[in-house]
C-alpha positions in Angstrom: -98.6 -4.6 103.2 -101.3 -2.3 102.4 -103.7 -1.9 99.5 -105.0 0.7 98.2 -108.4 1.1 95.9 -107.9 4.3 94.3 -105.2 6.1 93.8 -101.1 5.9 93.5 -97.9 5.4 95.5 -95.7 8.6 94.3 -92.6 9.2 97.0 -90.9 7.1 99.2 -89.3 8.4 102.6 -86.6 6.3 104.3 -85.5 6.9 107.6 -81.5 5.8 109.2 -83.1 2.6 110.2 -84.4 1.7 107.1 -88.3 2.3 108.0 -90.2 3.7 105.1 -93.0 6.0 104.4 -94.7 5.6 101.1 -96.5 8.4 99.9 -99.2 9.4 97.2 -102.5 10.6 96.2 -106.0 9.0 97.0 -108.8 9.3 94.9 -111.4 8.4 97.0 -114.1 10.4 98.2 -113.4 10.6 101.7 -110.2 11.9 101.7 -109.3 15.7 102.2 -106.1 15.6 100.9 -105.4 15.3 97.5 -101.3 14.3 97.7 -98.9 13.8 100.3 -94.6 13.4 100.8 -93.0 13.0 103.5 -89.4 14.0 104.7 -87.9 12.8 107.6 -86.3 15.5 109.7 -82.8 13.9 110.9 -81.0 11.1 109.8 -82.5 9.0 112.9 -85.8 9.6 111.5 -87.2 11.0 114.7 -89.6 13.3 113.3 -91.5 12.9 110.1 -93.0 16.3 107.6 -95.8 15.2 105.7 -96.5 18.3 103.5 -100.6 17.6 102.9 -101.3 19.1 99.7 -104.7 20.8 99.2 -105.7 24.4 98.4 -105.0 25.4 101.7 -102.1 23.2 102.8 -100.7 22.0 106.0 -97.3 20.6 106.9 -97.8 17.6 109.7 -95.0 16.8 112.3 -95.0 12.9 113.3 -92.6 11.2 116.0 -91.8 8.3 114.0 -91.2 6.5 116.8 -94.6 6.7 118.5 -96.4 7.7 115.6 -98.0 10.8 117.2 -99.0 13.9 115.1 -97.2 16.8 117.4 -98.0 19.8 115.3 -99.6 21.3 112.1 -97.6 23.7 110.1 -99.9 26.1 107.9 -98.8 26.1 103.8 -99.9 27.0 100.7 -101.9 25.9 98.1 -100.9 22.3 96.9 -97.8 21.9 99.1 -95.2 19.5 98.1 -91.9 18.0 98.5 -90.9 19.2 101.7 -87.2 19.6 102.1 -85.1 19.9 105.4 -82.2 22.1 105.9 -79.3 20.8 107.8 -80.0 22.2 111.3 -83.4 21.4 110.9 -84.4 24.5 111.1 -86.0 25.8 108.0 -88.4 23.7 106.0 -88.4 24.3 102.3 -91.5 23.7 100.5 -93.3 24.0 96.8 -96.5 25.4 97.3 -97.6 24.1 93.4 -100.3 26.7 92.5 -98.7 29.8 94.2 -95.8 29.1 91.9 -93.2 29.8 94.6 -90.8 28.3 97.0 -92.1 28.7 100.4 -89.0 28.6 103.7 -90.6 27.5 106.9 -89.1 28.1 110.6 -89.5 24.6 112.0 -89.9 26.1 115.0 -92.7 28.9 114.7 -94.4 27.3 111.7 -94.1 31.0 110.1 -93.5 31.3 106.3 -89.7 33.3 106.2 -89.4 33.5 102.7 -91.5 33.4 99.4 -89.5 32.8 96.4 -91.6 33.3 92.9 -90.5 30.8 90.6 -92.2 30.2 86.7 -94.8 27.6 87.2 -95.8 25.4 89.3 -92.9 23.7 91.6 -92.6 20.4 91.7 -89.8 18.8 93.6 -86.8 20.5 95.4 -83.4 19.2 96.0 -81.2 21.1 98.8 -77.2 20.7 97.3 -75.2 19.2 99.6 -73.7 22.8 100.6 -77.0 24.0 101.7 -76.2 27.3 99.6 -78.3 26.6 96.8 -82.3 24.6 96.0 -82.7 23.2 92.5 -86.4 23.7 91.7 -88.4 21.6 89.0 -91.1 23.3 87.4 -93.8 21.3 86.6 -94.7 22.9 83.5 -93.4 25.3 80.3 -94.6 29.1 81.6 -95.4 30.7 77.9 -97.2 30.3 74.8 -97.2 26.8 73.7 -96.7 27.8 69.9 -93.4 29.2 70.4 -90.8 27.0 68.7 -89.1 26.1 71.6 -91.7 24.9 74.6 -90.1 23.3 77.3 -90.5 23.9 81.5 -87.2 25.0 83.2 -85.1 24.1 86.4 -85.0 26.9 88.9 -81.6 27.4 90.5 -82.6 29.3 94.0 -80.0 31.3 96.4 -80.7 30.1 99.7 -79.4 33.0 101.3 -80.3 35.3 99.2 -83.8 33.9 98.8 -83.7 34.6 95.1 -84.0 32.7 91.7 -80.5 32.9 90.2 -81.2 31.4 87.1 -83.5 29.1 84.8 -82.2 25.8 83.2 -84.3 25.7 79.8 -84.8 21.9 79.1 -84.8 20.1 75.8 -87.9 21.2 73.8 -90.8 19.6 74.8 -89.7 18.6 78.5 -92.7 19.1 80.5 -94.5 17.0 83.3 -91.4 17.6 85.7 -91.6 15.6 88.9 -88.8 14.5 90.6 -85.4 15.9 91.2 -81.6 14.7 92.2 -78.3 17.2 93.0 -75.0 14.7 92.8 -72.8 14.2 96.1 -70.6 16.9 94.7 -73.5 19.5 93.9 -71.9 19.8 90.3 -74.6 18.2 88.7 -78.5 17.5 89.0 -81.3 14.4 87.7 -84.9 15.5 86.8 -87.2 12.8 85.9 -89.5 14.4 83.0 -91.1 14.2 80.0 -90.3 15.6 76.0 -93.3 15.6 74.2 -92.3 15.7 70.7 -95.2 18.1 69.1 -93.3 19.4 66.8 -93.5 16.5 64.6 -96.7 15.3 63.1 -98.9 12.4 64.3 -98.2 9.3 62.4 -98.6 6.2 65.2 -100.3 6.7 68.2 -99.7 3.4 69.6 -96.9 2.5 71.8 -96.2 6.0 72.9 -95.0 7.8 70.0 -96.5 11.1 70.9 -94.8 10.9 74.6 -91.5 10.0 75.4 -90.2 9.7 79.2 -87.3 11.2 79.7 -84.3 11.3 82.6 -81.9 14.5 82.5 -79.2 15.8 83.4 -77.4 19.1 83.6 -75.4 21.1 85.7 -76.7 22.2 88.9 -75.0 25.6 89.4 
């Protein structure tokens, strides 16, 4: 067990032997990096992808077994939730404040593909397929006086390297961070919040203003 002092534990990584990773932020000082997660690259967890998220991001390769950095991979700014094709050979990212989906070659470390997205991705999750990514957004992309403000799912063509289309949340879903496609690919889970602002303030305490909220839709 380890112990932190500042900061908090935000992903876990499991590998086919049941080793884990647990990933996060640091607050302190000393550290360069302001968030890491981790994937593992095949199911025998024998390399590990630590996307190190700062304004000028790098991905890490590990050999889990070992524990030996091999390489640096370059990425954007804030890189997150790295996501491993099934051949291992492409390595989709969110690089958070270029709002856009970034497809590394394992192999070169060169970016392939940029896909724009609304604002600010999150978390990916590859369907089982490998045809499509389901992106969440962290945040609504508009005016925040509209009467509907909410952030959306991106639904991106692998192949195509394209957005196909945005899943509009409940209004008031925001702070998206963490997403799910079912074994089928039908449907997909994204832990987030609805704020309801529409209402007025009557009770602060016991989080009236925020709700957390799970949901669910369809996937493609």
């Amino acid at each position: 067990e380890k112990r932190y002092s500042s900061g908090h534990a935000a992903a876990v990584a499991v590998d086919g032997s049941g080793n884990v990773v647990v990933t996060g932020t640091s607050y302190a000082t000393n550290y360069t990096t302001d968030f890491y997660t981790a994937k593992y690259a095949t199911a025998d967890g024998a390399l590990l992808y630590v996307a190190c998220a700062r304004p000028s991001s790098v991905v890490e390769v590990y050999e889990v077994a070992t524990g030996k950095k091999l390489r640096s991979l370059p990425a954007g700014h804030t890189a997150l939730s790295p996501v491993l094709s099934a051949d291992g050979r492409t390595l989709y990212l969110c690089n958070r404040f270029d709002n856009e989906v970034a497809f590394l070659d394992t192999a070169t470390g060169e970016t392939k593909q940029r896909v724009k997205v609304p604002r600010e991705p999150f978390a990916l999750a590859l369907t089982p397929d490998g045809k499509r990514l389901v992106v969440a957004n962290h945040l609504h992309n508009g005016r925040a006086d509209a009467d509907h403000v909410s952030a959306v799912m991106s639904i991106v063509d692998v192949a195509g390297a394209k957005v196909e289309k945005n899943i509009v949340l409940p209004n008031g879903s925001g702070l998206l961070r963490g997403v799910a496609v079912s074994p089928d690919g039908k449907h997909a889970a994204v832990a987030h919040q609805i704020s309801r602002y529409h209402l007025p303030t009557t009770q602060i305490e016991r989080g009236w203003i925020g709700v957390i909220w799970m949901g669910f839709g369809a996937a493609a």
